[in-house]
N, C-alpha and C positions, 0 to 999 in steps of 0.2 A: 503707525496710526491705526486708529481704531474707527468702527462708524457706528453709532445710535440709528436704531429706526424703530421712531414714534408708530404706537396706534394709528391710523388714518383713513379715509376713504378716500380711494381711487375713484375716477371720471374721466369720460373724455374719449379720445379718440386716439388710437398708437397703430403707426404702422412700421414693421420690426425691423430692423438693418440690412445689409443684400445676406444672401446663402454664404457660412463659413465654407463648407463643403464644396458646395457648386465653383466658388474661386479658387478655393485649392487647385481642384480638375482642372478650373479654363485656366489657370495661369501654366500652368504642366503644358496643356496640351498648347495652346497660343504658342511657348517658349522652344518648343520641338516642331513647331510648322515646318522650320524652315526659311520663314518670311514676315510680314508685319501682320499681325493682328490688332484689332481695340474690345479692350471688355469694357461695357458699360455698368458702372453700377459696383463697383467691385467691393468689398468689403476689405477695406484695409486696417486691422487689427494687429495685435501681437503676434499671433498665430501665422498671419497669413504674409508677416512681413518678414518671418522665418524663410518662407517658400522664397519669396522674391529674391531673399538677398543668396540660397542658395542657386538661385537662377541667374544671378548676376554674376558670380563666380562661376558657373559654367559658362558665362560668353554672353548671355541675353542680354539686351537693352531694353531699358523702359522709359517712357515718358509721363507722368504725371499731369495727370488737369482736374478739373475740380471733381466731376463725378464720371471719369473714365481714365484708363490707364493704356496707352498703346507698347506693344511687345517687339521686339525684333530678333528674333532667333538665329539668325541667318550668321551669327557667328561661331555657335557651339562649335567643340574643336574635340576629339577624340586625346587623351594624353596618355603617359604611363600612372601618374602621381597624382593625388590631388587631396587637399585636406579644408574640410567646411567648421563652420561653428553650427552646433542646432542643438539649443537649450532647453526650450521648453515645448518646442510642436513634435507629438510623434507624427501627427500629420504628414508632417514634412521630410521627415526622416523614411518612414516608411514607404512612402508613395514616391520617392525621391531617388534612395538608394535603389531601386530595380534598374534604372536607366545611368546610375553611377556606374553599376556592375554592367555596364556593356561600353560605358564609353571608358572606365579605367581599369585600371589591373587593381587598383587596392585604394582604397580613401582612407584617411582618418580623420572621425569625427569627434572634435571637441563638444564636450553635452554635458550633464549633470548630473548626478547621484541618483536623482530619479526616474530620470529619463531613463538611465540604466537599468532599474527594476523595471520600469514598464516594459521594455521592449525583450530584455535577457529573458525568454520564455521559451520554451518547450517548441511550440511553433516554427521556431529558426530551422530545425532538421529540416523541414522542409525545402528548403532553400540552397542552393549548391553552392556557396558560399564560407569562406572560411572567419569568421568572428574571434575578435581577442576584447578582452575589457578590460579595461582598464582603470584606476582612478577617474572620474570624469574624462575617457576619453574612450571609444572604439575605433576598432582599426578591422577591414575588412577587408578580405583578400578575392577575386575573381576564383572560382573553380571553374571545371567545366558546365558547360551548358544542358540541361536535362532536357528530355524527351520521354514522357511530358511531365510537369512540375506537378504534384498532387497538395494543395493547399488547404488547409486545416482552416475554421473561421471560428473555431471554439472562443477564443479568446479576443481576437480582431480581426475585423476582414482588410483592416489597412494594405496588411502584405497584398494580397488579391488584388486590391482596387492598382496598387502599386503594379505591379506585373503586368495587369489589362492593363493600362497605360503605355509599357514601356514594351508593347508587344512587338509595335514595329521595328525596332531594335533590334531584333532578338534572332536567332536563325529563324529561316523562312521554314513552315511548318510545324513552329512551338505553340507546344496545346497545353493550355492548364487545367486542372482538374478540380473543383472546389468537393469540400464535402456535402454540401447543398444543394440543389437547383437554383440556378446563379437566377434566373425572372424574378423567385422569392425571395432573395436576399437581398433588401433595399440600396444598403450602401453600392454594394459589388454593380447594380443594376442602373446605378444613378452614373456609376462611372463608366459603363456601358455607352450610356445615353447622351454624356457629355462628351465622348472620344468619337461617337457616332458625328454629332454637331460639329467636330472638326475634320470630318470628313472616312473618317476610320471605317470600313467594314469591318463588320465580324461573322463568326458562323458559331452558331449557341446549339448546339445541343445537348440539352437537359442542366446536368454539371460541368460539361467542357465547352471550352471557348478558344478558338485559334481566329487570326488571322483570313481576312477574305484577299483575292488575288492582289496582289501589288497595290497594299492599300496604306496612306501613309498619311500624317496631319497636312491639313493647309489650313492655311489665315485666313480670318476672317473677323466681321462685327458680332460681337455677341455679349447678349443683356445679360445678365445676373440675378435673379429672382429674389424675391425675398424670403427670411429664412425661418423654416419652422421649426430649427433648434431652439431661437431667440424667442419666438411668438409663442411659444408652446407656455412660459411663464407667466405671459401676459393675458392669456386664454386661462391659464389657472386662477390668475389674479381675475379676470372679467367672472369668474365662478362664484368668488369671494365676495368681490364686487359691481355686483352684476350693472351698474351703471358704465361700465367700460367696454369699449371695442375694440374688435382689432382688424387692420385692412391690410389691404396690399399682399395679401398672398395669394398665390394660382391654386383653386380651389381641384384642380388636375394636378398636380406637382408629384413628382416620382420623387420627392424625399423621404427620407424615412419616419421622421418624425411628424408628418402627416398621419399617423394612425394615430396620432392623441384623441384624435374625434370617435374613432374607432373605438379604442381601450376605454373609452369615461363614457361611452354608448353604454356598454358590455356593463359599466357600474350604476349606471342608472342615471346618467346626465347626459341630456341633448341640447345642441348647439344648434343655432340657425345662421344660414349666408343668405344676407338679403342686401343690395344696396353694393357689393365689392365689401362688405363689412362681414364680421365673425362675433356670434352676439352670444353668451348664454340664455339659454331658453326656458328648460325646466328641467327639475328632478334634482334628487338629491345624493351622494353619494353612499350605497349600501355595502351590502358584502360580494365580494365577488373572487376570485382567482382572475390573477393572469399572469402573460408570459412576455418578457420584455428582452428576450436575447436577440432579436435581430433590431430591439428600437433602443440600446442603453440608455440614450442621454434621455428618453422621457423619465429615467429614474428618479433620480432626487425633484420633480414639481408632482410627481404620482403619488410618491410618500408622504410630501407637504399635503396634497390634497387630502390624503386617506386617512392624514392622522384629525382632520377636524370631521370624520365620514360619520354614518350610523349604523356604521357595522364591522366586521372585519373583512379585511382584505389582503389576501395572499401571493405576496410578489416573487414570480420565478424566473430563473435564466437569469440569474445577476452574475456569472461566471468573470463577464468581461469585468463587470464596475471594480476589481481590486488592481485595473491597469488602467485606468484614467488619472486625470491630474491630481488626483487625491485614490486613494481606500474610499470608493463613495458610498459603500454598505456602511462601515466604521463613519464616517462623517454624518450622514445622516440620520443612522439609528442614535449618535450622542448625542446630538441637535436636539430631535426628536424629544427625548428624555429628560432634556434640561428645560427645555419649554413647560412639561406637565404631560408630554403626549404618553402612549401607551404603544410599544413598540417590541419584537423580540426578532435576532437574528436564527433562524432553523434550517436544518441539513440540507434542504434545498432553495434555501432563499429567507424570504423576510414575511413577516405577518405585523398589519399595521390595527389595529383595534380605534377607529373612532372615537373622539372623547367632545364634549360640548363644546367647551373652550382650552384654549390654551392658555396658563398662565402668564408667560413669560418673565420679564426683569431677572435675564438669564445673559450670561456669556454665550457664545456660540463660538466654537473652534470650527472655521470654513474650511482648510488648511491653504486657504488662498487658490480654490478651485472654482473659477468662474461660473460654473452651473451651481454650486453648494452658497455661492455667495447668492443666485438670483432665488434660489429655490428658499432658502431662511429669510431674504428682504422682503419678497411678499408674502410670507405666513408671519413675519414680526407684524408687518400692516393688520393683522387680525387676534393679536396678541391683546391680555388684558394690559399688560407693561410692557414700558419699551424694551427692546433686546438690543444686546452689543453685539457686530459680529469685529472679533479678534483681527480677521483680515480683510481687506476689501482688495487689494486694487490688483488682484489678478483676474477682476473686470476688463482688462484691457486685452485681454486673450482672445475675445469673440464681442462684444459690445461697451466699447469704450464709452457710451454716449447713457447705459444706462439710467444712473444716479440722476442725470441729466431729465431721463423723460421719467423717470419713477417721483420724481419732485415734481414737475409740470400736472402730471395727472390728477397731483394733489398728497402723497407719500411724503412724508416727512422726515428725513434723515441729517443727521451730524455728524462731522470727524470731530474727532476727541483725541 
């Protein structure tokens, strides 16, 4: 199936689904209490229903209700063996296996072709782990335990946030090392904040992080915020069309992609919080440089932005974007192109040239990567012609309800 989206004006008012990120963390850390926790608010997607069902195979229970999810840990069981499915979330895989490598001696994970490329990276050295790949399937073996792990975030800080998680696990005294100052490194900082919530001490200084005295999860109630990977589109789209709001986000929120306000600052667009609402203000988008290695996923709605700007804009640290659910430098810059935009890829990144309009009455190859599908549905809304995009519905990855509010707001789209 294919989706049509018509030229249209957005309105209205959107408030953006809970944090993909944030439920990751609380389902992890709820699942390792020990005991019963309730998340409220939880974002149950593709992505996150990867996590669960590997949580379920290690011994967890869950209960379902309309907008909360309660946890029961209290059965995880230490084995020799154990083998999971996990397709399509690195998410899951990454922030998952740290705590696989302590409760078993070797997993094998059935996964995908691409899952395989994302994750088969340089960065595994890291790791005291022995890795085999296979066909669609990885098989990983316990080595011994280091003292202390020194983790790379060139490429993901998955591994990292995965390890701070699984600390209490681990020998008493294991320090990891990032190459960064972990305060600056959003994601790494977000799972800091969310392991603290369940109770977790740590001791942070600068790049390393261990362990405070005999500190371990416990259960608890805890809300899910809402998420500004999702909102970040809809803040783009309220740029386009400035008739649109958007609500319900914690205007303090330690997520990463909270620097969207930050970065379209720095290009010449201010935003106003009046009301619990997020409104385009003024300005227009000029020339500017910036650097997006510790915010990837603002990538693909920055480029939508910059390709209708007035001026050029130089996007760096795209390092990570060739390990997301697509190539999103190659997804983007071909989008970009086929619309009318003016775009080039260069040795350190991307250069996006502003152009008036966009033609459109174009195909778009998304390659089925749920941020390349939100980031092309609202830049078709300001297309001369309608645009196709090729894939849709790996929408269901992080906001299955999309399509849903992007027609309500007033967007106009068709399967074909």
């Amino acid at each position: 199936m294919k989706l049509v989206v018509h030229p249209s004006a957005l309105h209205g008012h959107i408030t953006p689904p809970p944090s993909k990120s944030i439920t990751h963390r609380a389902l992890i850390c709820a699942a390792f209490a020990g005991g019963k926790s309730r998340l409220h608010n939880p974002l149950l997607s593709a992505d996150t229903a990867e996590t669960i069902e590997v949580l379920k195979k290690m011994g967890c229970e869950f209960s379902f209700f309309e907008n909360s999810v309660d946890i029961d840990g209290s059965r995880i069981v230490r084995e020799k063996h154990k083998c999971f499915k996990i397709l399509e979330s690195a998410s899951t895989l990454r922030m998952l296996l740290p705590f696989m490598m302590s409760f078993y001696e070797d997993v094998t994970i059935k996964t995908s072709a691409r899952m395989i490329e994302r994750v088969q990276t340089a960065d595994l050295a890291a790791l005291d782990w022995n890795f085999e790949f296979h066909p669609e399937q990885i098989i990983v073996r316990r080595g011994e335990f280091q003292m202390p792990y020194r983790l790379n975030t060139n490429l993901t800080t998955q591994w990292l946030s995965g390890m701070i998680l699984a600390l209490p696990f681990y020998p008493e005294g294991t320090s990891l090392i990032s190459d960064l100052p972990l305060r600056d490194n959003p994601y790494p900082y977000l799972t800091i904040k969310t392991g603290m919530d369940f109770g977790i001490e740590y001791t942070l200084d600068q790049n390393m992080i261990r362990l405070g005295n005999s500190s371990s999860y416990q259960g608890r109630d805890y809300v899910i915020e809402a998420d500004y990977s999702s909102a970040i589109f809809w803040l783009g789209a309220s740029y386009l069309h400035p008739g649109l709001s958007v609500n319900g986000l914690n205007p303090q929120s330690c997520q990463a992609d909270a620097a969207y306000f930050s970065l379209l600052k720095t290009l010449g667009v201010n935003y106003l919080y009046q009301n619990s609402d997020f409104v385009y203000e003024s300005g227009k988008i000029g020339s500017g440089s910036i650097d997006i290695s510790k915010t990837p996923d603002l990538f693909p709605i920055l480029v939508a932005l910059a390709s209708l700007g007035a001026g050029k804009i130089e996007i760096r640290g795209v390092e990570k974007l060739k390990y997301k659910e697509s190539n999103r430098i190659q997804a983007m810059v071909g989008g970009i192109k086929r619309m009318g935009g003016k775009i080039k890829k260069t040795t350190t990144g991307l250069t996006v040239y502003g152009v008036r309009e966009l033609r459109g009455g174009t195909e778009i190859e998304t390659f089925n990567d749920h941020r390349i599908i939100m980031a092309f549905s609202i830049l078709a809304s300001v297309c001369k012609r309608a645009c196709v995009l090729n894939q849709f519905t790996g929408i269901q990855k992080s906001y299955p309800d999309f399509f849903n509010e992007f027609q309500r707001l007033g967007g106009k789209a068709e399967v074909i």
